[in-house]
Phi, psi and omega in degrees: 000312183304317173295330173284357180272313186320289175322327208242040155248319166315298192296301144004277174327304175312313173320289180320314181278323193280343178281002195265305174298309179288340196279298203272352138322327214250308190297319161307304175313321204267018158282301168333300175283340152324127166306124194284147163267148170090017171276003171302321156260036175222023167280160206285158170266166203286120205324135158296158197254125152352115193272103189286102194264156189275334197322115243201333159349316177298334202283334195264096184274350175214167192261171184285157172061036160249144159321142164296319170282012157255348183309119168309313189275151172315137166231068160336101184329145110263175189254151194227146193225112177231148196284123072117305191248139180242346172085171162336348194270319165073171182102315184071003164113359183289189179078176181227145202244141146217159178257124186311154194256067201202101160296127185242174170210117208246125218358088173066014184189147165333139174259148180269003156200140203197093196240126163253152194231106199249138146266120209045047162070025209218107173311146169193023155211121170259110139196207216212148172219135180219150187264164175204157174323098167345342196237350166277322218268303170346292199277307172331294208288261184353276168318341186259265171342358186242326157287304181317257179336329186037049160107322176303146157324123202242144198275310191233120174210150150200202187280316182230059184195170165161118184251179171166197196212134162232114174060237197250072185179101171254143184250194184199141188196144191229092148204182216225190192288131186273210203272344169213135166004300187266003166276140167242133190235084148291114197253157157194150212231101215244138172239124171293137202263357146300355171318153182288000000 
C-alpha cells in the first residue's frame, strides 16, 4: 500500500513538471504559427550579387618569353584557325597554342577556352573566352574593361571592345553574342607589351 501511493504521487508529480514544461512550449508555438504583423517588411531582403573580380592575372600562368618546355602546368597541343588580321594581338596565327590542363577563373567563371600560344617555343600569347548571362554580360564587360585600364588612356573603348596595357601585359578585349540565345561571350587576348 505505502508502495502504491509512493507510485502515485511519483506519477503525480510527474504529471505535473510536464504540464508545467509543455504548457509555455504549448503557448510558444502557437505565438510562433500567428503571423506576426508588420512582417512584411521585415522580410530578409534578396543576397546582394556576388562580387566578380575583373583580375585577368589568372590567365597568365607562365611570364611571356618561357620557354616551353619550362611552363610548370600540363599542356595540350591544340589546332588554332586564326582570322588573317590578329591585330594588337600580333602573331597572325603563326606558333603553336596549347591549353593548360589547370583550372582557372576568368570573370567570375571556367573559362571556355584558355590557350597559351607560343612562338619559337617562346609565350608570347594568352588567350581566353568565357560565356556569361546575356543580361550580365554589358555591365561586367564595362566594369572590367574600366579596371583594366585603371585610369589609362584606352587605346580602343566602346560597348563591346576595349585595348590598353596593364603594367607590362597589353590586352584586347571583346564581346559578342555567346553560344546560346541568353549567352554572352567574353574573349580576350594578352600580350606582352615588351615585345620587340
Amino acid at each position: 500500500m505505502a508502495q502504491a501511493r509512493r507510485l502515485s504521487r511519483a506519477l503525480g508529480a510527474a504529471g505535473l513538471a510536464a504540464a508545467t514544461v509543455s504548457g509555455p512550449a504549448w503557448l510558444g508555438g502557437c505565438g510562433a504559427s500567428a503571423p506576426a504583423r508588420g512582417s512584411a517588411s521585415t522580410a530578409a531582403a534578396p543576397p546582394a550579387p556576388a562580387v566578380v573580380s575583373h583580375d585577368f592575372s589568372g590567365l597568365v600562368l607562365a611570364p611571356f618569353g618561357t620557354a616551353l618546355k619550362d611552363v610548370a602546368v600540363p599542356l595540350t597541343e591544340v589546332l588554332v584557325f586564326h582570322e588573317a588580321d590578329r591585330g594588337r594581338g600580333g602573331g597572325g596565327g603563326d606558333g603553336d597554342c596549347f591549353r593548360p590542363n589547370v583550372a582557372v577563373v576568368f570573370l567570375g567563371r571556367a573559362p571556355t577556352d584558355h590557350l597559351l600560344c607560343f612562338e619559337h617555343d617562346r609565350l608570347q600569347r594568352i588567350e581566353a573566352a568565357v560565356a556569361l548571362p546575356a543580361a550580365q554580360a554589358p555591365a561586367l564587360f564595362a566594369a572590367a574593361c574600366t579596371d583594366w585600364q585603371g585610369g589609362a588612356t584606352a587605346t580602343a573603348q566602346g560597348p563591346d571592345a576595349c585595348e590598353g596595357r596593364r603594367q607590362d601585359i597589353e590586352f584586347s578585349a571583346r564581346r559578342a553574342e555567346g553560344p546560346a540565345p541568353d549567352m554572352a561571350t567574353v574573349s580576350i587576348t594578352l600580350v606582352s607589351a615588351a615585345r620587340p
